[in-house]
N, CA, C and O atoms as a Tinker XYZ file with bonds, in Angstrom:
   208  protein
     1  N    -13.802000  -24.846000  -24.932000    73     2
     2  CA   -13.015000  -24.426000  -23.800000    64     1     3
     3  C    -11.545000  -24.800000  -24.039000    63     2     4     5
     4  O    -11.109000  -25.890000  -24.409000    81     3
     5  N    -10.904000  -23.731000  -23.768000    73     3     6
     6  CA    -9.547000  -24.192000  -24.141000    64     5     7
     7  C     -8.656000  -24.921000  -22.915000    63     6     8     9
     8  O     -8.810000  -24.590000  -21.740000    81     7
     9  N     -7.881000  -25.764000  -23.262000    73     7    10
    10  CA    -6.848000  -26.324000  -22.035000    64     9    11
    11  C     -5.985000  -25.617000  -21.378000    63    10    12    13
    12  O     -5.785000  -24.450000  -21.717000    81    11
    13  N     -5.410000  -26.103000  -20.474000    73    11    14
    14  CA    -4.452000  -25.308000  -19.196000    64    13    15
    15  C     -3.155000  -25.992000  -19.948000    63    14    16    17
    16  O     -2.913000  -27.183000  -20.141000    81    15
    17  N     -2.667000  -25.222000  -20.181000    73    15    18
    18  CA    -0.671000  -25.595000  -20.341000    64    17    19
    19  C     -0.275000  -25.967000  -19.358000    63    18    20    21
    20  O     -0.876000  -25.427000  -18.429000    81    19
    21  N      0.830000  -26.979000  -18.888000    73    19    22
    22  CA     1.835000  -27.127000  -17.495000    64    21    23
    23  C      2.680000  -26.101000  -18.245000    63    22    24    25
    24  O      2.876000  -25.862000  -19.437000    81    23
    25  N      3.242000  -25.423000  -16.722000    73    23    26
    26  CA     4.571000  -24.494000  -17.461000    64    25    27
    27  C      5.772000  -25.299000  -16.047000    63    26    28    29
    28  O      5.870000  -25.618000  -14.862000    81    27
    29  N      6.468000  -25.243000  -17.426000    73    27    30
    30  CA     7.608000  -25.873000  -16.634000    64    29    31
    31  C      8.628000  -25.273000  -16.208000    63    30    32    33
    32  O      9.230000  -24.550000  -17.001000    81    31
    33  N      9.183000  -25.426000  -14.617000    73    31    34
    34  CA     9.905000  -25.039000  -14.563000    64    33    35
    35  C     11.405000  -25.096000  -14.873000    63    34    36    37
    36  O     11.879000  -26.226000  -14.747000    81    35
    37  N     12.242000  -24.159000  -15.242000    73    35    38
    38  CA    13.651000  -24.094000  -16.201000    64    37    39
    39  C     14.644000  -24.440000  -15.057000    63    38    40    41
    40  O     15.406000  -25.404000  -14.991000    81    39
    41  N     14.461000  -23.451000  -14.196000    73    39    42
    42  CA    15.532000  -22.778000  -12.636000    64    41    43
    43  C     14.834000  -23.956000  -11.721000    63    42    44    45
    44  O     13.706000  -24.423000  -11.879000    81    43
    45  N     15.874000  -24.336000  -10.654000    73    43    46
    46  CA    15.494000  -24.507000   -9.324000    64    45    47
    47  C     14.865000  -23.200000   -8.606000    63    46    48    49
    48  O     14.949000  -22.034000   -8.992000    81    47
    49  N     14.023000  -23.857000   -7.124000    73    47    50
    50  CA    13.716000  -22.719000   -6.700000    64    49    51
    51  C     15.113000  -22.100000   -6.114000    63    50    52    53
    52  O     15.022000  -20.897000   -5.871000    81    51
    53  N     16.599000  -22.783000   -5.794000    73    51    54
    54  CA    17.783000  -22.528000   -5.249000    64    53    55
    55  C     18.015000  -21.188000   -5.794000    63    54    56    57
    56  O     18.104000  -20.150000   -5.138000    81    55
    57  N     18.139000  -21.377000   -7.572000    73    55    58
    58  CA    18.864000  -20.830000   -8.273000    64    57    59
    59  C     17.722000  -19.232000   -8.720000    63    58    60    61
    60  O     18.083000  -18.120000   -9.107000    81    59
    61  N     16.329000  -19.768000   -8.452000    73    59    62
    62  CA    15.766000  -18.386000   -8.819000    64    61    63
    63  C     16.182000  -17.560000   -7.214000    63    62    64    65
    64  O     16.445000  -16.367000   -7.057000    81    63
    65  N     16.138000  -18.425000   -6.382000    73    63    66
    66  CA    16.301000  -17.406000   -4.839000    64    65    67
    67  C     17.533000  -16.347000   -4.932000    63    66    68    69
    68  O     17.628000  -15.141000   -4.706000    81    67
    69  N     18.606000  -17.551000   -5.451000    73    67    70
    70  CA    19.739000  -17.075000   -5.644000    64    69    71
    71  C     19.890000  -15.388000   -6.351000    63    70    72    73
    72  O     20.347000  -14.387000   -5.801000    81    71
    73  N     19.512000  -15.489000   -7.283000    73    71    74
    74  CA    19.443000  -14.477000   -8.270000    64    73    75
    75  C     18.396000  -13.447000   -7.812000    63    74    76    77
    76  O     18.437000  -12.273000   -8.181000    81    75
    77  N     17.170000  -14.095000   -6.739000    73    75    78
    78  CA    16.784000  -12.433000   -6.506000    64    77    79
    79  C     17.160000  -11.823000   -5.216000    63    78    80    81
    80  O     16.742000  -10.708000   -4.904000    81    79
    81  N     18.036000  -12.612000   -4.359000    73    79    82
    82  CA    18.671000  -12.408000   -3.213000    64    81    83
    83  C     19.984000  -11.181000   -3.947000    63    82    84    85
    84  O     20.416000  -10.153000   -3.425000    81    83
    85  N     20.340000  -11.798000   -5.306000    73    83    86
    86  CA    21.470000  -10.536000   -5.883000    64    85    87
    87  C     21.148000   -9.715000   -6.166000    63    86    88    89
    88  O     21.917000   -8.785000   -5.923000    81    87
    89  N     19.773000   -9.325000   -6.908000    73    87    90
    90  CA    19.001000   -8.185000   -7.501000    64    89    91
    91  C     18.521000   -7.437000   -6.137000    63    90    92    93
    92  O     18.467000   -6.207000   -6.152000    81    91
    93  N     18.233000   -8.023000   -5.173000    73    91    94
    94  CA    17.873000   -7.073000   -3.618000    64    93    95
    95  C     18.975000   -6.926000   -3.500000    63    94    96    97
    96  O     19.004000   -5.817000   -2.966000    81    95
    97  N     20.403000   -7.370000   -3.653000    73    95    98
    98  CA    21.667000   -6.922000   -2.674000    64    97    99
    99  C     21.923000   -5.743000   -3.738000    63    98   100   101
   100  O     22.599000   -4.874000   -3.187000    81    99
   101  N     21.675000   -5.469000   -4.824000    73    99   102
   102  CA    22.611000   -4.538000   -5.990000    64   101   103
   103  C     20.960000   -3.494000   -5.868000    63   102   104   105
   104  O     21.361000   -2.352000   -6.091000    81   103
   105  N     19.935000   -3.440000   -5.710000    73   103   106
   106  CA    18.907000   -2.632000   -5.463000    64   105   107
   107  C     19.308000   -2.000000   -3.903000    63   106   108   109
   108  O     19.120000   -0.784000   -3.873000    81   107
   109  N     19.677000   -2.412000   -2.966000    73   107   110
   110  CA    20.000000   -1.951000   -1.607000    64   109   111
   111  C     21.162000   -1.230000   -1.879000    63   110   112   113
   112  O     20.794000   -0.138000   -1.446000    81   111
   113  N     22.119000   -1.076000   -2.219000    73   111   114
   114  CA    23.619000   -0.654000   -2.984000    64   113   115
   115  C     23.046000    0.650000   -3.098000    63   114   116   117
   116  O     23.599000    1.508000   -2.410000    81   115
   117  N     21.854000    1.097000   -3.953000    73   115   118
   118  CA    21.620000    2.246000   -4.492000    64   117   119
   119  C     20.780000    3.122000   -3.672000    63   118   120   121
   120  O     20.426000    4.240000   -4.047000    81   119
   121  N     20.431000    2.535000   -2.417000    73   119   122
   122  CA    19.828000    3.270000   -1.922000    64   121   123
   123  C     20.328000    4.313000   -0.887000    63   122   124   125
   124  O     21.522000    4.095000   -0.683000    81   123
   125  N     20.012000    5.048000   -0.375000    73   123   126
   126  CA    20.977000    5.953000    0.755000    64   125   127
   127  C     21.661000    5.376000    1.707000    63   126   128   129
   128  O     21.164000    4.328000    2.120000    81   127
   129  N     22.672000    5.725000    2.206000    73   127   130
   130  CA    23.480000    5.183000    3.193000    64   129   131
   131  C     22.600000    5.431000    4.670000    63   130   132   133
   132  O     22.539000    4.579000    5.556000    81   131
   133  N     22.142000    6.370000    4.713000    73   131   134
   134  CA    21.793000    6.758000    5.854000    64   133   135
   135  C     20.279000    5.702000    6.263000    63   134   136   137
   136  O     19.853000    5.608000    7.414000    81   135
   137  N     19.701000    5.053000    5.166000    73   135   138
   138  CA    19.047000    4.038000    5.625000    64   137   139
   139  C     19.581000    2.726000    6.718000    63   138   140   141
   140  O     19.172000    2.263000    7.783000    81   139
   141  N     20.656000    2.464000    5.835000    73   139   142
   142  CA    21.077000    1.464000    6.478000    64   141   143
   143  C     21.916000    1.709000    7.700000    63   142   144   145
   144  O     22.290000    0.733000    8.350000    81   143
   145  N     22.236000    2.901000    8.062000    73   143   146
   146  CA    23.265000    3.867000    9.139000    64   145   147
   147  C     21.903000    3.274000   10.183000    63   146   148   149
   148  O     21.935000    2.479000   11.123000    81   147
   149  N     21.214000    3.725000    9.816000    73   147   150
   150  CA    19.591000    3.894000   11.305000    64   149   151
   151  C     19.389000    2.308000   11.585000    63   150   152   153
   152  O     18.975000    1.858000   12.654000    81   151
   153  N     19.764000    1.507000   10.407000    73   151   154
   154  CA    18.931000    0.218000   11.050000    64   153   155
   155  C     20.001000   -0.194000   11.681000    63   154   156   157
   156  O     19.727000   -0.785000   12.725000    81   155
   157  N     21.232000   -0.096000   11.418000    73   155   158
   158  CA    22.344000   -0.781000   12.223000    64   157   159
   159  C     22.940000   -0.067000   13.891000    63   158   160   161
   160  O     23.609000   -0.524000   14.818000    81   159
   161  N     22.303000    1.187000   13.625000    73   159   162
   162  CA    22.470000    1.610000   14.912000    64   161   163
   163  C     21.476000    1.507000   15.893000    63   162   164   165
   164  O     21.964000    1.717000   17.003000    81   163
   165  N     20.444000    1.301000   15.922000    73   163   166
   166  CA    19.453000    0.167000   16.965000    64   165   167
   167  C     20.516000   -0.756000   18.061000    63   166   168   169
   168  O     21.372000   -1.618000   17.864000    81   167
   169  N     20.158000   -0.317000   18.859000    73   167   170
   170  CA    21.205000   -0.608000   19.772000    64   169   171
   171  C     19.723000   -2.140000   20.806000    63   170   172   173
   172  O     18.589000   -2.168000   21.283000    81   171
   173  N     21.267000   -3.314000   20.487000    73   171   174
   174  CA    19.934000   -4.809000   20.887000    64   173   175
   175  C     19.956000   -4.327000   22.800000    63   174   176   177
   176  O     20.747000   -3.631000   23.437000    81   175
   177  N     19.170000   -4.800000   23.059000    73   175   178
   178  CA    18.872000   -4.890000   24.844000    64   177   179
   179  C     17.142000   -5.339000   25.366000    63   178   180   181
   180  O     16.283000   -5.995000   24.778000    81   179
   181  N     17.138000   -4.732000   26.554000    73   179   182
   182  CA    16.097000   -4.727000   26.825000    64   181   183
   183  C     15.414000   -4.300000   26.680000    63   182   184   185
   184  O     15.587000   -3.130000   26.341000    81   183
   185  N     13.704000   -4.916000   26.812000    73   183   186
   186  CA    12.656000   -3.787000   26.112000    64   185   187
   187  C     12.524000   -3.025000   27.321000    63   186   188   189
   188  O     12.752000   -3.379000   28.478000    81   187
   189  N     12.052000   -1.734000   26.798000    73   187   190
   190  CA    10.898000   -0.870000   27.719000    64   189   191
   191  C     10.255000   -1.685000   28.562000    63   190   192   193
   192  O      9.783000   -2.749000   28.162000    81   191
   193  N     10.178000   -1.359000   29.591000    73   191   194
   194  CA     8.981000   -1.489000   30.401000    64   193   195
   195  C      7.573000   -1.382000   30.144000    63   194   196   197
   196  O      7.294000   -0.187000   30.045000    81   195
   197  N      6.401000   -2.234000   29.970000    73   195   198
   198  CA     5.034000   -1.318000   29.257000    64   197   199
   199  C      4.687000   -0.671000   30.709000    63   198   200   201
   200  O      4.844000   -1.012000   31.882000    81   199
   201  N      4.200000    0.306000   30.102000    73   199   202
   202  CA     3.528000    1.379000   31.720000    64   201   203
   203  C      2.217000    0.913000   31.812000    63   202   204   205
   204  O      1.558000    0.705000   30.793000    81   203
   205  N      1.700000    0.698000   33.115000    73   203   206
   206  CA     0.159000    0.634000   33.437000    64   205   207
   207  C     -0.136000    1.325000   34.294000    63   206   208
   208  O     -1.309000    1.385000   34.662000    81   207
């Protein structure tokens, strides 16, 4: 039976967050404008009423 390796880590978890927080900001960049047009125009308030 063979043994388990430790793999060590190189990065903090800071510095890996870091770097995929940039790869989502430069992946969002490329996507349509009009995505981000709809989420920002959600206008905050009150909810609906639920009907019964």
């Amino acid at each position: 039976m063979q043994r388990r390796r430790r793999f060590k880590q190189i990065q903090s978890l800071e510095e890996r967050l870091a770097e995929i927080a940039k790869r989502l900001r430069e992946e969002a960049k490329s996507l349509p404008q009009e995505w981000s047009a709809k989420k920002s125009s959600a206008k905050p308030g009150k909810p609906k009423p639920a009907r019964t």
